[in-house]
N, C-alpha and C positions, 0 to 999 in steps of 0.2 A: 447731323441735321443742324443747320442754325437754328438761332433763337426766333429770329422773327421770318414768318412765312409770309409769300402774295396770297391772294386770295384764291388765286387759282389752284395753290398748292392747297391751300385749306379744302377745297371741293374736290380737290382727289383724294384728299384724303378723308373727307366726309364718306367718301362712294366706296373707299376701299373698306370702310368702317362699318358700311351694310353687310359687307361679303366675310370680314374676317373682326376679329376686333383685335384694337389698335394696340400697339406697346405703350406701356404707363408713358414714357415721354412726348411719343406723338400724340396720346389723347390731352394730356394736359396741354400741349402747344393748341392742339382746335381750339379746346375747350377756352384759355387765354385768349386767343383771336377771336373766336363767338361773342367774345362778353363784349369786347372795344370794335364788333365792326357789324354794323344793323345789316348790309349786306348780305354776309355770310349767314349771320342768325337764318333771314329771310331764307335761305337756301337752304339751310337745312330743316328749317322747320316744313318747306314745301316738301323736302325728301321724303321727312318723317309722313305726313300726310297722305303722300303717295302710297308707302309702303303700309300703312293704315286701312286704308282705301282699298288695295286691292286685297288685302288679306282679308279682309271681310268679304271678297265679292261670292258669291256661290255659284261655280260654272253649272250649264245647264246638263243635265245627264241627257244622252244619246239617245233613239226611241228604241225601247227595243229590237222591233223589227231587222235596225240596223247592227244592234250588238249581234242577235244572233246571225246573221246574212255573214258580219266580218268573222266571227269563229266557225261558223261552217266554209267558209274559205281557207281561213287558215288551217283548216284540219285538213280539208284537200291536199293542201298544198305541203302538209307536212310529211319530213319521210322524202319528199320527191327532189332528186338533185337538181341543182341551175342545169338548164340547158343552155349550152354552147353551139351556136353552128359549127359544122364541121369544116366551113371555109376560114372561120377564125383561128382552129387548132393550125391548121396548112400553114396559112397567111407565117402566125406564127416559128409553126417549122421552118420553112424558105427562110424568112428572116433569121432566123437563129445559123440555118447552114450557111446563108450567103454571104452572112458577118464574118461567119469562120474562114469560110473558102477565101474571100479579099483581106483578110487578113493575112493570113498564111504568105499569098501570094504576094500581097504588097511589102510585106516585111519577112520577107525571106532572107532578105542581105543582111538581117540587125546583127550586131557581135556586139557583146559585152563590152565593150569603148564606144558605141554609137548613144549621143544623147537624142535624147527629142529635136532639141534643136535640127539636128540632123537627119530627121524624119521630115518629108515632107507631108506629108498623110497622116502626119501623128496626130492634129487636131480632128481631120473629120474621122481616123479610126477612134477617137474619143468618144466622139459625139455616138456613132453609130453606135461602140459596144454600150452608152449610157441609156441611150433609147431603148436597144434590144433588152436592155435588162429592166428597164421601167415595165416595158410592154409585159413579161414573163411574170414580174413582180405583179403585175396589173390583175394577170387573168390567173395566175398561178392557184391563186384559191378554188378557182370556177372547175379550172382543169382538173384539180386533183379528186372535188368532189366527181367530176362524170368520170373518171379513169376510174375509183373509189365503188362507183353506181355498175360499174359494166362489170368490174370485177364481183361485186358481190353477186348481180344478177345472173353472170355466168356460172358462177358456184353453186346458187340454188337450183340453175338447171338440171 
């Protein structure tokens, strides 16, 4: 770090000095630049006030009414898997076989000396297999709890 900071650099480092504190040399550079610049002071001292300010506020507590209405929902809802339409799982499917199936067929001539370059499909077979897996990644959690939910329901049957 140089010796001498903007002032700009002083207020990020004032802001990262809330969040963490500072190594002995960065504090002593603020602290040197606080003393020679009314600006910076002014800025920090507003910080301070701020975080002052709201540390004292007291948020309002909820009415009851309401505390008890959101835990008797949450209880409901506990226990109970996401629900997935079943046009999502499909959607899904199709796209996972349809990626495989134009693949296969569009790169069926590759031989181990064929580069990309040489694919002409190599970029939107890119794109698709990145999609398809964003998508699985996406809902993968959703799925595995209902597949998770049918199996266990089946069991207790």
């Amino acid at each position: 770090m140089t010796t001498r900071l903007s002032c700009r650099d002083i207020e990020l480092l004032t802001l990262a000095g809330e969040d963490r504190e500072l190594p002995a040399g960065e504090r002593r550079l603020v602290e040197g630049h606080l003393r020679g610049c009314a600006r910076c002071r002014a800025f920090a001292a507003d910080r301070r006030a701020l975080r002052e300010a709201s540390a004292a506020l007291r948020w309002p507590l909820p009415p009851d009414a309401l505390v008890r209405a959101t835990r008797r929902r949450l209880e409901d809802y506990a226990g109970r898997p996401a629900s997935l339409p079943t046009w999502v799982l499909v959607a899904l499917a199709v796209a996972a076989i349809a990626t495989g199936l134009w693949l296969t067929v569009s790169l069926s001539g590759v031989t181990p000396e064929t580069t990309l370059a040489d694919l002409p499909v190599a970029g939107l077979a890119a794109v698709l297999i990145i999609a398809q897996n964003a998508l699985v990644l996406l809902f993968a959690p959703v799925i595995l709890r209902k597949v998770r939910a049918r199996r266990g329901a089946a069991a207790s049957a």
